[in-house]
Backbone as ProteinMPNN parsed JSONL, in Angstrom:
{"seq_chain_A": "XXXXXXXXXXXXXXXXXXXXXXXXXXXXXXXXXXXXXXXXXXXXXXXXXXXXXXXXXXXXXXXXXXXXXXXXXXXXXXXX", "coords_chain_A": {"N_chain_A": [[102.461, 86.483, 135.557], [103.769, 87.995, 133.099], [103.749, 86.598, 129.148], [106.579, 86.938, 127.151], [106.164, 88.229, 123.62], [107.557, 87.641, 121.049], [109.292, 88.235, 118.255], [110.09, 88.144, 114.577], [106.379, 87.599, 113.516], [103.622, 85.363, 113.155], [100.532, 87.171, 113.036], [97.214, 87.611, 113.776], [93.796, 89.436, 112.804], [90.957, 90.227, 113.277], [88.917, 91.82, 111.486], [86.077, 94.372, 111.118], [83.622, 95.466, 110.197], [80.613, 97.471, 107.961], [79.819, 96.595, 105.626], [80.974, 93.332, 103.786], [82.708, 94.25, 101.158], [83.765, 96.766, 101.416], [85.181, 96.594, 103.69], [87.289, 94.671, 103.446], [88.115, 96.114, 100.832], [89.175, 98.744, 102.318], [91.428, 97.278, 104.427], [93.237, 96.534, 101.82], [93.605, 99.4, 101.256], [95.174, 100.061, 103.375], [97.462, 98.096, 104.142], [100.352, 97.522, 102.971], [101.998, 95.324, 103.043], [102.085, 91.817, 102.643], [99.292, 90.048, 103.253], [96.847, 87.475, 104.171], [93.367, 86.562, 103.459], [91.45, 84.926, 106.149], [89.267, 83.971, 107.375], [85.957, 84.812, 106.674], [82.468, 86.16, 108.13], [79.729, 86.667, 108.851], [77.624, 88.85, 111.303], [75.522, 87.758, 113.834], [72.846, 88.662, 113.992], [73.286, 89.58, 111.422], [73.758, 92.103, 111.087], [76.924, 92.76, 110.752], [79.889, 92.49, 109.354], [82.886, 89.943, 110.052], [85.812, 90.533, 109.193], [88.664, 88.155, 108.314], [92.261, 88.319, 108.966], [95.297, 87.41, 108.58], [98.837, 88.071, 109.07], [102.429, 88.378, 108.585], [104.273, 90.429, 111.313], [106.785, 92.151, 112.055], [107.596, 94.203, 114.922], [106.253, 95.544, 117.699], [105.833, 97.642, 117.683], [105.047, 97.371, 114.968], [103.116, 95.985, 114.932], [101.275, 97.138, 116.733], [100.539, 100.08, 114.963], [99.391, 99.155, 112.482], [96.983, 97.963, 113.734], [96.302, 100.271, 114.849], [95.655, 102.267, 112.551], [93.937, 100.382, 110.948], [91.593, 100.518, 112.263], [91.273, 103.313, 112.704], [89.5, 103.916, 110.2], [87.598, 104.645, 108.258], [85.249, 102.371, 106.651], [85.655, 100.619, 108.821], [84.648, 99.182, 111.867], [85.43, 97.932, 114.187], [88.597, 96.774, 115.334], [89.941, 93.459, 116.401]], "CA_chain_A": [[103.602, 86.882, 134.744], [103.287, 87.859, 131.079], [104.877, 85.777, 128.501], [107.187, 88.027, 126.231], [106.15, 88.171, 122.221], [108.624, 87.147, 119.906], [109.153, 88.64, 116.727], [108.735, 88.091, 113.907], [105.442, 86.424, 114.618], [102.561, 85.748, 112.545], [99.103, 88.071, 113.91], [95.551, 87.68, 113.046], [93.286, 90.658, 113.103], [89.707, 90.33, 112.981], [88.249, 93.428, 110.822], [84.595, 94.093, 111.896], [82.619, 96.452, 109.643], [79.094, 96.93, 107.613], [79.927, 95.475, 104.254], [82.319, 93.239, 102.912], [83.579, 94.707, 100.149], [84.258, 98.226, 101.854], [86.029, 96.661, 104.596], [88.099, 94.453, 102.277], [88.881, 97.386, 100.092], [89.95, 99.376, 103.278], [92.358, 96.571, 104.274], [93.634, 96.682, 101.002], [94.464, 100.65, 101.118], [95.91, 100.162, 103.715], [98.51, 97.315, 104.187], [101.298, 97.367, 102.186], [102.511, 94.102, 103.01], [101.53, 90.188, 102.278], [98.432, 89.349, 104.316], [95.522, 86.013, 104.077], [92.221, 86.586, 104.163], [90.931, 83.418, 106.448], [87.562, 83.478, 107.289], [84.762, 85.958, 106.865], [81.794, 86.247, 109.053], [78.254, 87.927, 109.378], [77.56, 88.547, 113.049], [74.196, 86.833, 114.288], [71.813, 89.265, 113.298], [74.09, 90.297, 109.936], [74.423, 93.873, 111.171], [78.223, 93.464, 110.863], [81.064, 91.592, 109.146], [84.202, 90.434, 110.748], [86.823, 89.408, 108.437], [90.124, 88.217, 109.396], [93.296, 88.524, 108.498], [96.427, 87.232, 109.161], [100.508, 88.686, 108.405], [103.663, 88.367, 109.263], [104.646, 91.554, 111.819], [108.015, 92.216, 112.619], [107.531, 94.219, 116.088], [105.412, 95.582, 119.107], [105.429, 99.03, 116.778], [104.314, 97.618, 113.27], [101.619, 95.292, 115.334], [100.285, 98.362, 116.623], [100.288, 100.508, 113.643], [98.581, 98.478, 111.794], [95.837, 98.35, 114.559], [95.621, 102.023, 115.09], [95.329, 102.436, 110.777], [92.833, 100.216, 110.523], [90.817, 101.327, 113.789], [90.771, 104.626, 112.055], [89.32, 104.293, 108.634], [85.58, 105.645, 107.846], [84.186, 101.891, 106.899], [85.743, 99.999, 109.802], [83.953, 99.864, 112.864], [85.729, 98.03, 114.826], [89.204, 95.544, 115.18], [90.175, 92.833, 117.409]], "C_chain_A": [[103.228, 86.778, 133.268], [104.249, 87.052, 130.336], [105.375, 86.746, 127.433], [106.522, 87.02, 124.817], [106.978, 88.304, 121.816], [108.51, 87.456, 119.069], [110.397, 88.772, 115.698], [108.57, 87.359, 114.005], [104.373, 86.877, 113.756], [101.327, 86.182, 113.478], [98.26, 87.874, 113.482], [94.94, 88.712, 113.574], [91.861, 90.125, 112.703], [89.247, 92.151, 112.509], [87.067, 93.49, 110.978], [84.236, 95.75, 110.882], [81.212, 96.365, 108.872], [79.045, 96.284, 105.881], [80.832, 94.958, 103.856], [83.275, 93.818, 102.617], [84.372, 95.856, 100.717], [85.218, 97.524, 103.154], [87.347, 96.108, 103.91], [89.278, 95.372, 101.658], [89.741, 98.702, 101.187], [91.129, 98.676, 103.829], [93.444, 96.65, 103.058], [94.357, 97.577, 100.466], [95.426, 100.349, 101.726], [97.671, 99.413, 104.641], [98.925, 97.119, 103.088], [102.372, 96.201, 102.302], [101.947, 92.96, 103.257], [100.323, 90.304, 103.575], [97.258, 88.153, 103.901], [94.332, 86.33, 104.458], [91.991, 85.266, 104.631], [89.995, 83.159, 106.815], [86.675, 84.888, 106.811], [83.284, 85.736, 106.866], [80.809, 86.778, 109.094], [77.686, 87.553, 110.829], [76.175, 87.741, 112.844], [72.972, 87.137, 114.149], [71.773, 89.992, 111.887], [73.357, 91.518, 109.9], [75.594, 94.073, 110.369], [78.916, 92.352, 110.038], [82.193, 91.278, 109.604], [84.595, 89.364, 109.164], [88.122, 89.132, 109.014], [91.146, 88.05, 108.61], [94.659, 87.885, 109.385], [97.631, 87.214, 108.184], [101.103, 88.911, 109.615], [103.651, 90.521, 109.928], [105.881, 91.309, 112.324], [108.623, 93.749, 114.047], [106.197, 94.545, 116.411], [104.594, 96.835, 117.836], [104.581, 98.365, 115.618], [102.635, 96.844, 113.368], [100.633, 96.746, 115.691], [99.799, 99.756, 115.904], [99.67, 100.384, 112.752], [97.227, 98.334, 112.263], [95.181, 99.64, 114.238], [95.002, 102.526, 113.6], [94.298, 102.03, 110.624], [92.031, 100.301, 110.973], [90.482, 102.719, 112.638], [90.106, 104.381, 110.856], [87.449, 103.818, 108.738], [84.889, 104.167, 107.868], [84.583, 100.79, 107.981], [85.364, 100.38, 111.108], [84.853, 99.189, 114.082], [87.287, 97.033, 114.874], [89.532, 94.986, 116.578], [91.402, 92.076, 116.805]], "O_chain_A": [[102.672, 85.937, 132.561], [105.383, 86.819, 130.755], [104.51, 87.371, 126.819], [106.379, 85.799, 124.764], [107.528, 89.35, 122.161], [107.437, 87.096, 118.585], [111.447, 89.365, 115.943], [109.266, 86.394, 114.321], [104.066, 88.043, 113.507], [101.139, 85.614, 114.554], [98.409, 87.936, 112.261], [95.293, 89.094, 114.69], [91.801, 89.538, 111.623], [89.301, 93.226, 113.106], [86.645, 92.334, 111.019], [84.699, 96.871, 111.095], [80.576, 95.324, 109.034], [78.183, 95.627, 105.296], [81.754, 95.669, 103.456], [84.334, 94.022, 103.212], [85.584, 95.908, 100.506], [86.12, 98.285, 103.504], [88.341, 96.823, 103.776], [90.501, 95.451, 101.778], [90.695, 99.389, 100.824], [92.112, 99.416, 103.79], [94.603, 96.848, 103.422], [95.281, 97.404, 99.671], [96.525, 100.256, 101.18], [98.535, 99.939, 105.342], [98.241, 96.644, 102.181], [103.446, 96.213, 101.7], [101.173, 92.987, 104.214], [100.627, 90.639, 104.72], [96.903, 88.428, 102.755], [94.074, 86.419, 105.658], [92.216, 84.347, 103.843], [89.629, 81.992, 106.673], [87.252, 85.971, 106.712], [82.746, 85.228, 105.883], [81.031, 87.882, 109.591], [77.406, 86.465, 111.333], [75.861, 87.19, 111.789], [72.049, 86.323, 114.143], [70.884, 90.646, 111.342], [72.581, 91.922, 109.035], [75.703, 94.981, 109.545], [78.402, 91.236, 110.11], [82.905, 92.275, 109.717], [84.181, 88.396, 108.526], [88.61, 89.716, 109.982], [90.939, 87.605, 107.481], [94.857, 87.948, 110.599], [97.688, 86.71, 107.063], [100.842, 89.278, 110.761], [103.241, 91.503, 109.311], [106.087, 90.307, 113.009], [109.777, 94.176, 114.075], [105.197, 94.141, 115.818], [103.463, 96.908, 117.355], [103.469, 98.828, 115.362], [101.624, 96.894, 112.666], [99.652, 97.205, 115.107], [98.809, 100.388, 116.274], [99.288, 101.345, 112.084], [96.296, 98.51, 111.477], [94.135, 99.987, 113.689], [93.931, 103.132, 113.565], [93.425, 102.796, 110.216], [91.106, 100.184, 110.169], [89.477, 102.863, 111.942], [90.559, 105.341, 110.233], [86.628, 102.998, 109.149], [84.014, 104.067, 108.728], [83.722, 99.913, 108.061], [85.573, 101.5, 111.576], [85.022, 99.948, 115.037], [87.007, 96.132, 114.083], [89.479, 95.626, 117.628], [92.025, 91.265, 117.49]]}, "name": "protein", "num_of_chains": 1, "seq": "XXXXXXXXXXXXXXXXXXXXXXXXXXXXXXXXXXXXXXXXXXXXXXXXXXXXXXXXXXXXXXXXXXXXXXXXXXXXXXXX"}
């Protein structure tokens, strides 16, 4: 049995791309509301960066919106 999500509910997003700054600055286009950067990461052979993020979302929709946005954009490769 799944446990229902509650909202609003703070989310963390791991951002995973090839430099910093460009992923950063892509975050940056594109959330228009409060978020924390809290760690950031070079994978194990520093190919990749994850950074992470965490903001308040107020539903199912703006959690996955925010996914799908930053999924799409040229220097993000990948989110979790």
């Amino acid at each position: 049995m799944l446990k229902e999500i509650l909202y609003p509910r703070v989310w963390e997003y791991a951002v995973i791309g090839k430099d910093e700054n460009e992923v950063k600055e892509a975050i940056f286009q594109i959330l228009d509301i409060p978020f924390t950067f809290t760690r950031i990461r070079p994978s194990s052979k520093g190919n990749f960066i994850s950074v992470h993020i965490i903001l308040e979302v107020d539903s199912q929709d703006t959690r996955d919106s925010i996914f799908r946005a930053l999924s799409a954009h040229k220097h993000i490769k990948m989110v979790i």
